[in-house]
C-alpha positions in Angstrom: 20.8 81.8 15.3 22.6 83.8 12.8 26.0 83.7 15.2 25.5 80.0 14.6 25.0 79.9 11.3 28.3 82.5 10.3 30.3 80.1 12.6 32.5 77.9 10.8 31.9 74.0 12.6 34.7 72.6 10.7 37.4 75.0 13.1 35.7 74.3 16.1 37.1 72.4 18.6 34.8 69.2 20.0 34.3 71.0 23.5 33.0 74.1 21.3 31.4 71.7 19.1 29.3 70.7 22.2 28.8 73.8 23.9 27.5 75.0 20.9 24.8 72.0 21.2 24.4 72.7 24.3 23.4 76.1 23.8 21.0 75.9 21.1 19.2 73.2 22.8 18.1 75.8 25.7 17.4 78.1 23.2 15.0 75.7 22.0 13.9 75.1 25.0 12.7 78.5 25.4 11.3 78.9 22.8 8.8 76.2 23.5 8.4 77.7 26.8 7.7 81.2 25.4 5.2 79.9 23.2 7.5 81.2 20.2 5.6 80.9 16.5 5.9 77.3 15.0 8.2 78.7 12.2 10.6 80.1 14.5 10.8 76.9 16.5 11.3 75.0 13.6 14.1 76.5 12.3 15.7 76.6 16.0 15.3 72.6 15.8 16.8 72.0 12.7 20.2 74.1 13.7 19.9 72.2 16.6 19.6 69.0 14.3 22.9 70.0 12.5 24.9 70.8 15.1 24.3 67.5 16.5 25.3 66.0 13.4 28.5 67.9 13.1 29.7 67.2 16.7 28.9 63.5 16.3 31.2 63.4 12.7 33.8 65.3 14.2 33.8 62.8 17.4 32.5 59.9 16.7 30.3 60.3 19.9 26.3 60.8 19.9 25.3 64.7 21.7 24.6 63.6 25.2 23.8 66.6 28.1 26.4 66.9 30.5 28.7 64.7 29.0 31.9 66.2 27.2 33.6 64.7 24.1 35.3 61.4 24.9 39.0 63.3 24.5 37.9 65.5 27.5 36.4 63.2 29.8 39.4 60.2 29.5 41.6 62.8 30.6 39.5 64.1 33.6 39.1 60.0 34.1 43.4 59.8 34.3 44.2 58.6 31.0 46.3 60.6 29.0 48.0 60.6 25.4 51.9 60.4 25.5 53.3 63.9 26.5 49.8 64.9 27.6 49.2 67.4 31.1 46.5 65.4 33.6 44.5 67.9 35.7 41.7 67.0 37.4 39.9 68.3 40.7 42.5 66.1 42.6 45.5 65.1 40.5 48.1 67.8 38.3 50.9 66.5 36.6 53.3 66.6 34.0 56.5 66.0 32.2 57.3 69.1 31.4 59.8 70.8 33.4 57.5 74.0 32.7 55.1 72.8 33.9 51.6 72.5 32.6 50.8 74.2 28.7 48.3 75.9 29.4 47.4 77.2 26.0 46.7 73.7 25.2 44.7 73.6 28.3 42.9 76.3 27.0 41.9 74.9 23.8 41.1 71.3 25.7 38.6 72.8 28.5 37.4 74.9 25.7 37.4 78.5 27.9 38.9 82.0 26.4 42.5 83.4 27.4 42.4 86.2 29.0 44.2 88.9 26.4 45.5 92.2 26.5 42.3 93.6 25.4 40.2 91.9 28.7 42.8 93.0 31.1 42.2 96.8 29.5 38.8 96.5 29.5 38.9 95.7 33.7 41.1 98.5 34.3 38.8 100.8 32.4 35.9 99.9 34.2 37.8 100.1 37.8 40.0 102.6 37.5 42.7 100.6 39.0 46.4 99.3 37.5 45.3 95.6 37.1 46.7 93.7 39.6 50.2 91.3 39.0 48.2 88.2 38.4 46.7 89.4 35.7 49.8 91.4 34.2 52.1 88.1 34.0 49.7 85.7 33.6 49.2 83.8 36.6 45.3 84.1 35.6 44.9 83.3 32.2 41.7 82.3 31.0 38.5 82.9 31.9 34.6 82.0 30.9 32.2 84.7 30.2 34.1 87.7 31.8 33.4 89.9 29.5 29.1 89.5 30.2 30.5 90.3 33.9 32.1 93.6 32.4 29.1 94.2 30.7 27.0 93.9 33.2 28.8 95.9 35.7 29.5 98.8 32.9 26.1 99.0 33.1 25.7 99.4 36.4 24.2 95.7 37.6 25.9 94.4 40.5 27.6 90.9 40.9 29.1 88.5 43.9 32.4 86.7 44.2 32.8 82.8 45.0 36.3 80.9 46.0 36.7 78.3 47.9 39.3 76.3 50.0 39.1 72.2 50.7 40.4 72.2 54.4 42.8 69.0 54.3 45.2 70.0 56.8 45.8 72.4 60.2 48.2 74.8 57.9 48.0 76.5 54.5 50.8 76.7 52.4 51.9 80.1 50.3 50.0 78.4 46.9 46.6 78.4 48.6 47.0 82.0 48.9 47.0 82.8 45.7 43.0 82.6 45.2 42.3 84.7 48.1 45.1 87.4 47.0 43.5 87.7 44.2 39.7 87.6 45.1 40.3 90.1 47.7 41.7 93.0 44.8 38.5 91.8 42.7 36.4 92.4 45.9 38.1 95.8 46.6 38.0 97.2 42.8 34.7 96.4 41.8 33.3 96.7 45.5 31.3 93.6 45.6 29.9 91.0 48.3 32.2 87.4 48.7 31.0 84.4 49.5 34.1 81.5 50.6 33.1 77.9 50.7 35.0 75.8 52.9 34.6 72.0 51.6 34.9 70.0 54.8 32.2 67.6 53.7 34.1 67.1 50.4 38.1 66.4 52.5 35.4 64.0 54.9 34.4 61.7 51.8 38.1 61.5 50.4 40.3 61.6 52.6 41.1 59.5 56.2 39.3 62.5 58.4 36.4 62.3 60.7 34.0 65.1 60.4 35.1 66.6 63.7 38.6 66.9 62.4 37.6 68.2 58.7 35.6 70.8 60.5 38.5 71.7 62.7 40.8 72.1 59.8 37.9 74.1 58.5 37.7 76.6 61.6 41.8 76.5 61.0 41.4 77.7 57.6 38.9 80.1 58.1 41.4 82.1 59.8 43.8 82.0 57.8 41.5 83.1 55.4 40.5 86.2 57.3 44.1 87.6 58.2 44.2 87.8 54.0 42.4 91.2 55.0 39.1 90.6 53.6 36.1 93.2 55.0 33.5 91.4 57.2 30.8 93.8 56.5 31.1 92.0 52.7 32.2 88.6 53.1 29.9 85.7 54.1 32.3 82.4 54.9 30.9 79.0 55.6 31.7 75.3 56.0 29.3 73.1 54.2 29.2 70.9 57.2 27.9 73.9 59.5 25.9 76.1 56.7 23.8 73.4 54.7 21.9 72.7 57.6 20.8 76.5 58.4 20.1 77.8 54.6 16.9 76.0 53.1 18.0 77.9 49.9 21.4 76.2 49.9 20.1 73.0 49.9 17.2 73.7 47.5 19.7 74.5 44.9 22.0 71.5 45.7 18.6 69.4 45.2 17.7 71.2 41.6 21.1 70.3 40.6 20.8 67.0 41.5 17.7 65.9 39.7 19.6 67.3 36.4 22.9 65.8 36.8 22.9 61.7 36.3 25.3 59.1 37.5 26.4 58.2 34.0 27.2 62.3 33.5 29.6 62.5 36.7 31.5 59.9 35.6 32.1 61.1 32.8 33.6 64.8 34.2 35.1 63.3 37.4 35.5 59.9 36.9 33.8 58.1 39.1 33.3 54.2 40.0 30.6 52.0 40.6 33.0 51.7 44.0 32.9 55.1 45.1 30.8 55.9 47.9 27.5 58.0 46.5 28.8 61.3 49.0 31.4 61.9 46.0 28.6 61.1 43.5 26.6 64.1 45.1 29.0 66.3 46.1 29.2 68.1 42.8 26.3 69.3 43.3 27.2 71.0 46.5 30.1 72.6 45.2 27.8 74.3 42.2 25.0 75.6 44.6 27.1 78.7 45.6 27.3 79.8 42.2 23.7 80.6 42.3 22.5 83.9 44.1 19.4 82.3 45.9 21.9 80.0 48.0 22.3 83.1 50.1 18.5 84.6 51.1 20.0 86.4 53.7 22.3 88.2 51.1 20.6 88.7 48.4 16.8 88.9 49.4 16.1 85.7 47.8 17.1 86.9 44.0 18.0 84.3 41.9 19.2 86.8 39.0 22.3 88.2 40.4 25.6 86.9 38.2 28.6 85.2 40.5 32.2 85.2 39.3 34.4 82.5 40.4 38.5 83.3 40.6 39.7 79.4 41.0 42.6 77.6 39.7 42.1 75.6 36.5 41.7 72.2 38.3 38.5 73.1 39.4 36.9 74.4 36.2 35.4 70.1 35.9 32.8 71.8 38.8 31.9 74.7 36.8 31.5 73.1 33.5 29.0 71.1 34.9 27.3 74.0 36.6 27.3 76.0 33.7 25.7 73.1 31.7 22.8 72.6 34.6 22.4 76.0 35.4 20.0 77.2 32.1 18.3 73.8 32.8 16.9 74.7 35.9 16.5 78.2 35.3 18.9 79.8 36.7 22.3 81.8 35.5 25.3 80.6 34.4 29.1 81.1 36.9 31.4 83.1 35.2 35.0 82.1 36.1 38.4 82.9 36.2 41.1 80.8 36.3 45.0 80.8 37.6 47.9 78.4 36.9 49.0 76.0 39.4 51.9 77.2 42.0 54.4 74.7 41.3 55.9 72.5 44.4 59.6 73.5 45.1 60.8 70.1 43.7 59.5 71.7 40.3 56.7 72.6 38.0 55.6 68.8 37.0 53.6 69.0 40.2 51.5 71.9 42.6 52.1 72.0 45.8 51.1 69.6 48.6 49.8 70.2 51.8 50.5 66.8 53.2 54.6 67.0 51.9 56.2 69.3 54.1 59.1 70.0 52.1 57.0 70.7 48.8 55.7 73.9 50.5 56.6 76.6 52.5 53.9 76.6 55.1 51.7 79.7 56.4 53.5 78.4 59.8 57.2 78.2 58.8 59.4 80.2 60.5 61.8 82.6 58.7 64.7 79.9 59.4 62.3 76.9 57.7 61.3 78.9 54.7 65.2 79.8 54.4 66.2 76.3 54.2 63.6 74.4 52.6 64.6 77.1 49.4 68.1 76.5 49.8 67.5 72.7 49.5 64.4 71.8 47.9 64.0 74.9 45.4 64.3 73.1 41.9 67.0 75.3 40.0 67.3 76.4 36.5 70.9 77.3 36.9 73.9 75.3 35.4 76.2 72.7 37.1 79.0 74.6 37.6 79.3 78.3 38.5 81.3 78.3 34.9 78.7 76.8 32.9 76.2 79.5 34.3 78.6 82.0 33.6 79.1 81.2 30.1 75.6 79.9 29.4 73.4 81.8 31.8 69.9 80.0 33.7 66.7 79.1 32.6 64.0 81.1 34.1 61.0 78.8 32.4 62.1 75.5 35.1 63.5 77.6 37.9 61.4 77.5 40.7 62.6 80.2 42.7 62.0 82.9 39.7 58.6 81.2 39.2 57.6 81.8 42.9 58.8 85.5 42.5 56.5 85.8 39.9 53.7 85.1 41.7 54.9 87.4 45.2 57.2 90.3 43.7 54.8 93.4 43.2 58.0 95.2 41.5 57.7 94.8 37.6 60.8 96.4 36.8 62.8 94.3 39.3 61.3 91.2 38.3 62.6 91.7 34.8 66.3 92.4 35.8 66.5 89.7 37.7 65.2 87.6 34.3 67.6 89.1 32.7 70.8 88.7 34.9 69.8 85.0 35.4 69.4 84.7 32.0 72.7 86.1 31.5 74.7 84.4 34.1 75.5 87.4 35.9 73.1 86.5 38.9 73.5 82.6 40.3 71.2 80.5 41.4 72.2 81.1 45.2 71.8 84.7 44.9 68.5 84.2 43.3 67.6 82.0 46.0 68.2 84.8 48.1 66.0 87.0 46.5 63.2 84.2 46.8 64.1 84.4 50.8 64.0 87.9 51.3 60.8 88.2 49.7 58.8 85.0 51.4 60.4 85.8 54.7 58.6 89.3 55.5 55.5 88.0 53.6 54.8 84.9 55.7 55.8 86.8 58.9 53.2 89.6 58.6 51.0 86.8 57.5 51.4 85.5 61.1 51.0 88.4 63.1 47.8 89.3 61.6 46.4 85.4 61.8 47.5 85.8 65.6 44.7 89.3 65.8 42.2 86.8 64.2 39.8 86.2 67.5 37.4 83.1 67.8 34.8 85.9 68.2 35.8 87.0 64.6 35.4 83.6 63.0 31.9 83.4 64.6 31.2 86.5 62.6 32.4 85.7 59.5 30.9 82.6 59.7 27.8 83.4 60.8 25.0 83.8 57.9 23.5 87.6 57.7 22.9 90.6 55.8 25.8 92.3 54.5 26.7 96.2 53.2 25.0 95.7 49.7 21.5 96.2 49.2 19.5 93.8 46.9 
């Protein structure tokens, strides 16, 4: 309690305010459980008695379990203040030709940026340069990663968890960017991967039959695999295909459930008295891979092993609720990591769409497609004239091309020149462009030719729940 009690409330933000609740009501919890002595329980109750009171005078809002501060949930819900970002599960936009502030993000979801220090600390304990994501920023904030550290500095073992929702045949380069990155965490810290594909999710919102959701699945999947990730660690399932074989998969979604109520969704996801009760329970499906004893088959049936999930931001609304159940129902709290959005070419106010063809360049595209769709679509930073740019140089912050180089050039160095010649108005906006082509061209193409190795035989295998190289 003393961490509490040292804390000053008054510069805490509401979403701390309540996490702080939160936390020292299942500390109170167990302590009731344990049979702690009276005096000790006491004293737990009254901190938990004035925390309460401080959240509800700095928001006007009574402490209720699951349910964020008002400020949180209207914008999950897709109201906004003036100027505000909306990102939700489904919906990212902005008016901000840079796209989304994501320090204010930050402070609004309430997680920890990942600093200089954190990004030290993981190449310490791997040994390895950390990868580009990490070094520019593209994951920036994170929830408990440093327990993770711990844990692993100390020789305890953990398991990966991403995801993809499988809304069309073809991914585009921005769904990559999970899997790119899960795949180095696999390799460095040499751990097993689950992948959840959400079929049953893209059936209850969007115009697919379940045939066809589990056919984009399947599509996925392989897409998926030709990343390069090792079948002897990596478990991938569709929720359609795996909920039905894994009676500790759909214990878990059960437990989660019972803890969640109606009125507690809507306030994290927004949802209607209209909306069918599949997206009222699907939450809970989402969570239950965060929890070791999902996988029996993996993990001998251990609920204690810690799961770290690399995601982009929009789907931290899942995890917040996860985290909140999980102590409830005895079981450990997701750790998470979280990226930026990859910005559609048309510009940063929006990520990329799988059902506009011309806001993405496609797994499918060939060299030619990705060429034009740059030349055209790419939203530019440059100036209007080639004298302006000259004189005045380009904006790197709202160009779209440099942004997508930040994300796919490994080269430090050579990003940075090219920053700096834009900047300058020595390089243009074509020959940046260029650049941009040169790079996604060979990229997409060896993308291809393995996804063409990727056998139906190897999908079954992947796919197909079992023991894998870890021992548990």
């Amino acid at each position: 309690m003393a961490d509490i009690e040292n804390c000053d409330l008054k510069s805490l933000s509401p979403l701390q305010l309540f996490e702080k609740v939160t936390e020292q009501g299942e500390k109170v919890r167990a302590l009731k459980a344990g049979k702690a002595p009276k005096d000790e329980i006491d004293a737990a109750v009254r901190m938990l008695l004035s925390l309460k009171l401080s959240y509800k005078t700095a928001t006007g809002q009574d402490y209720q379990a699951g349910l964020p501060p008002r400020d949180l949930a209207s914008i999950n819900n897709g109201t906004k203040e003036e100027d505000d970002d909306l990102v939700d599960p489904w919906t990212v936009q902005t008016s901000n030709a840079k796209g989304v502030d994501y320090d204010k993000l930050i402070v609004r979801f309430g997680s920890s940026k990942i600093d200089t220090d954190l990004i030290n600390r993981i190449e310490r304990a791997t040994g390895q340069k950390p990868h580009r994501f990490l070094r520019r920023g593209i994951f920036f904030s994170h929830r408990d990663m440093d327990q993770v550290l711990h844990a692993y500095e100390n020789k305890k073992s953990f398991y990966l968890y991403t995801g993809r929702g499988p809304s069309s045949q073809a991914m585009h380069v921005g769904h990559l960017i999970p899997f790119i990155f899960t795949k180095w965490l696999q390799e460095v810290f040499d751990v097993p991967l689950v992948i959840q594909l959400t079929d049953d999710e893209k059936y209850l919102w969007k115009d697919l039959t379940t045939e066809k959701a589990y056919e984009y699945a399947i599509e996925n999947v392989k897409d998926i695999i030709a990343c390069g990730f090792d079948i002897n660690k990596t478990f991938i399932f569709s929720d359609l295909d795996y909920l039905g074989t894994s009676t500790g998969f759909y214990k878990n979604i059960v437990r989660v459930q019972k803890h969640v109520t109606f009125n507690q969704v809507k306030g994290i996801f927004g949802f209607t008295d209209s909306d069918c009760i599949g997206k009222i329970g699907f939450p809970a499906i989402q969570a239950a891979p965060s929890f070791s004893s999902s996988f029996p088959q993996i993990f001998n049936g251990k609920e204690n092993i810690q799961c770290l999930i690399p995601c982009a931001i929009d789907q931290d609304p899942y995890f917040r609720m996860t985290r909140d159940v999980a102590p409830r129902i005895g079981l450990l709290k997701p750790a998470l990591m979280h990226s930026v959005f990859f910005p559609a070419l048309q510009g940063a106010q929006t990520k990329m769409s799988a059902s506009d063809p011309n806001s993405s360049i496609f797994l499918t595209d060939s060299p030619k497609q990705i060429k034009t769709k740059i030349n055209k679509h790419a939203f530019s930073g440059g100036r209007d004239t080639i004298e302006e740019h000259r004189k005045y140089g380009g904006n790197c912050d709202v160009d779209v091309s440099f942004m997508y180089l930040t994300f796919f050039l490994e080269d430090d160095d050579r990003l940075e020149q090219l920053k700096q010649a834009y900047t300058s108005g020595e390089l243009l906006t074509g020959e940046l462009k260029k650049v941009l082509i040169e790079t996604l061209q060979p990229l997409v193409a060896a993308h291809q030719e393995r996804r063409k190795q990727v056998t139906d035989e190897m999908v079954k295998q992947f796919m197909t729940p079992r023991k894998l190289a870890f021992e548990f």
